[in-house]
N, C-alpha and C positions, 0 to 999 in steps of 0.2 A: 355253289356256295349260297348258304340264304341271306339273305338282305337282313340288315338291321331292324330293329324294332324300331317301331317309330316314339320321336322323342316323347317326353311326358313331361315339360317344364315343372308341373307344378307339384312333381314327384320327387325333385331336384331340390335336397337341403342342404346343398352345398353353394347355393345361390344367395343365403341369407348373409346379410349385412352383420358386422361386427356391433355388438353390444355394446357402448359404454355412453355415462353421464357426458354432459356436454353442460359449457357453460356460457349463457348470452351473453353476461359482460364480455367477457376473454375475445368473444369473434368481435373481426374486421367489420368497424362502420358500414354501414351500407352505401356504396358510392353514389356519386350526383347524377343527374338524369341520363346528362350526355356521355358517362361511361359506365351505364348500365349494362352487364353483361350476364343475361339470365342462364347462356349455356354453358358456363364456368363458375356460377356461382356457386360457393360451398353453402352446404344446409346450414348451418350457423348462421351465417348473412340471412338469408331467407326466413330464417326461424324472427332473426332480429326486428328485420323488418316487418313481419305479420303482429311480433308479440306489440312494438314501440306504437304505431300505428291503430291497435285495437283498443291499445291504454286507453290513449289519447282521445280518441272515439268515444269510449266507455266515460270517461273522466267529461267531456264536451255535453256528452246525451243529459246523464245524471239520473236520477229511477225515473223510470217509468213503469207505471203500471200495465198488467197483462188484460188482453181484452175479456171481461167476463161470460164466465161458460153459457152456454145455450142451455136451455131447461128443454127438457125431451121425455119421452118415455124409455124406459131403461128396457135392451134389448133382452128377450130372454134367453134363456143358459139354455145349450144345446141346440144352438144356429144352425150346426152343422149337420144336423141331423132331420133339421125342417123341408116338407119337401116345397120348390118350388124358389129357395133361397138361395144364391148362387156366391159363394163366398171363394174368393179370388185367395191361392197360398201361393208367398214368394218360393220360391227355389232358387239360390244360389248359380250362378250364373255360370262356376267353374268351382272347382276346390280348391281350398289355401293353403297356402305351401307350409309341409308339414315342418313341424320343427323339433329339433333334440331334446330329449327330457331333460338335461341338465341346461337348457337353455327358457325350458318352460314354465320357471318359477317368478313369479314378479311377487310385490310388497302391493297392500293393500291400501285403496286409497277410495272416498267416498263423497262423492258430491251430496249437495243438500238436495232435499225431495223437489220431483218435479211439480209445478203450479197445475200444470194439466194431468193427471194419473190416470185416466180412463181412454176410451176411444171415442173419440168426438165423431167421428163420420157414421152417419145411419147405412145400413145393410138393406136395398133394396131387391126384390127380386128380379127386375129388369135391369141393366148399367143405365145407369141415368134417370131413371123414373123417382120421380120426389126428392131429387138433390136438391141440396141449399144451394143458392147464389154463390157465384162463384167468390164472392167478397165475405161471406162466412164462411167458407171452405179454409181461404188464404187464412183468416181470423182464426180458425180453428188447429189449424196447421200451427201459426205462432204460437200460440200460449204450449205447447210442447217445449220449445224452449227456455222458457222462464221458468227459475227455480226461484222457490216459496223465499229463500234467505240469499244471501249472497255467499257462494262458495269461500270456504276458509282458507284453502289452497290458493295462492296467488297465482295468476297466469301464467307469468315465467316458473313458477314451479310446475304446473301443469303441463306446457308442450316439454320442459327438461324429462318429464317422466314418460311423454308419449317419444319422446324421441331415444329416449334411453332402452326403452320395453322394448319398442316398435320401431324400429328406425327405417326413417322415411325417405326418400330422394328429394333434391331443392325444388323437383317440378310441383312434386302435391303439395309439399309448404306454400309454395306461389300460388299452386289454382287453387288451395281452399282459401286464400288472402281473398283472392278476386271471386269467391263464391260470400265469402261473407260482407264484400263491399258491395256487390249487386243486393244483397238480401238484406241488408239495412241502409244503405244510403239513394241505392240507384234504383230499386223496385219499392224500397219500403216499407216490405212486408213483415219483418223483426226489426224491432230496436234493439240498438247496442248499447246494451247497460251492462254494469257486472253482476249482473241477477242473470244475464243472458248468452255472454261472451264464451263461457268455458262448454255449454253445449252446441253452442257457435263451432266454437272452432274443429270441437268431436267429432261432430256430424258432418263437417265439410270437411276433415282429412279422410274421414273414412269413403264419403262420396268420391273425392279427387284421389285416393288411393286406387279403388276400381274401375276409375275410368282412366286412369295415366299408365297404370303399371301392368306387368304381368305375374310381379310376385302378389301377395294377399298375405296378410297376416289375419286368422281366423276370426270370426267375427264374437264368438267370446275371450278370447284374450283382447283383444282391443277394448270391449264391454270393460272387462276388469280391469285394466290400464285406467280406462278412464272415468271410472268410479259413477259409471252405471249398469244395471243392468240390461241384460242381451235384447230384450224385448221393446227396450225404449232405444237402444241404440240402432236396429234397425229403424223402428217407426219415426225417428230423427232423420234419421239417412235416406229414405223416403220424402220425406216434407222437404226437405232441401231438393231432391230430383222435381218433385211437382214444383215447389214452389220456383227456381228456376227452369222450370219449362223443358228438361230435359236440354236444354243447352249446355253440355258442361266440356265438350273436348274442346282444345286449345289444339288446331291443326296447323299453326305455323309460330314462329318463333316471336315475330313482331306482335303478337295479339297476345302474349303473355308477358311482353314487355312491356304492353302499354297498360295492361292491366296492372303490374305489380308497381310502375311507376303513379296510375289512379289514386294506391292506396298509400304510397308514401305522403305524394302531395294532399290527401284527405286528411292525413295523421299531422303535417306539416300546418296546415291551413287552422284547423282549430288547435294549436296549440299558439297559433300567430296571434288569432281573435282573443283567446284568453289571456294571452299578457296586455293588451293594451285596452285604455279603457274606455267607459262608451263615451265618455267625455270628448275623447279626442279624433281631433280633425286633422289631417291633413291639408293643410295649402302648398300648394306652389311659390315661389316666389314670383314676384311680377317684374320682365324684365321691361329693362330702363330704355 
């Protein structure tokens, strides 16, 4: 008898998740600290918590502006073809699980132009020879983020559509939560404004989608889902891997709870400070 063929996960369309809108009012509150259960959490909760938390964030920051571009010499056309220039092509790490044509139509939706539209990083012939400081890099990296106007599509319409196109499991909702509270509050390196948030969150499901999962949804259908194109949506998806350091797996249960509970209490915290005013003090009373 001959032996089976060996499996092909990502050959497997019958592994994809069912299609439909999903609404954040409608899901369950997100529970209190001490009965956080990340590995029963339905993606609704999760969605809730990343969307309520990023508001709050965004509404707390208020604009800020992108850091402005470097002045350089503008590289010239046909890199590729220079000898002695060593230009570095992603390749795909696996393929994405194909999907049915009647399931491959989405509605179109468009974010506003990016602030950064070129490639900030110079092409040297050696890896490393004449690099910028690593603090224009990280600067460089940011202004990819910020769009020129504030997107029109409100956030909760934005992950409803990513989650409706693309539907994701509660783990990548969570760890792109806790990729974009490292990268605006705890590294620094993006502000969360809403000129910044909805690339924000793009680029960190797409990153926590292929480091959590084994399924893949193609990297232009995710592009058109989320109303960029394919070429900025990798180069996103990249600046999040550098700019966190390539730490992005969550190998135990409690380091993803303590992350998603970071980002309630961050969302929680500043919406505390803005109700009360600077006027006011608390005292103690003085006992007798």
């Amino acid at each position: 008898m001959n032996p089976p063929s060996a499996p092909n996960p990502a050959g497997d369309a019958g592994v994809l998740p069912e299609f439909a809108s999903l609404s954040i009012q409608d899901a369950p509150s997100p529970p209190e600290e001490e009965e956080l259960d990340v590995m029963n959490m339905t993606r609704e909760t999760a969605m809730k918590i990343l969307v309520r938390s990023i508001l709050a964030l965004a509404n707390a920051a208020g604009e800020i502006p992108a850091t402005p571009a470097l002045s350089r010499p503008s590289t010239p056309q046909g890199k590729e073809n220079v000898p002695g220039i060593h230009v570095h092509r992603r390749t795909a790490s696996r393929p994405a699980t194909p999907i049915p044509a009647e399931r491959a139509r989405t509605s179109k939706t468009e974010l506003e132009q990016p602030e950064a539209h070129h490639d900030e990083p110079t092409i040297t012939s050696d890896i490393g020879a004449g690099a910028e400081p690593i603090y224009v890099q990280r600067a460089n990296m940011a202004r990819k983020f910020f769009s020129k106007s504030v997107p029109k599509v409100s956030l909760e319409d934005y992950v409803n559509r990513i989650q409706q196109y693309c539907p994701l499991s509660t783990a990548v909702w969570l760890a792109a939560g806790s990729y974009v509270l490292r990268l605006s509050l705890t590294e620094k390196y993006v502000p969360l404004t809403h000129r910044t948030m909805h690339r924000l969150v793009l680029a960190c499901l797409t990153t926590a989608m292929k480091t959590l999962e084994d399924h893949r949804w193609p990297q232009k259908r995710l592009a058109a889902v989320g109303g960029v194109d394919e070429i900025a949506l990798s180069r996103l998806e990249i600046c999040v891997e550098f700019l966190l350091d390539f730490d992005l797996q969550f190998l135990s249960e409690g380091r993803l709870t303590e992350s998603t509970i970071a980002l309630q209490k961050a969302g929680q915290a500043v919406v505390m400070n803005a109700k009360l005013p600077a006027s006011f003090n608390l005292r103690m009373p003085k006992l007798r």
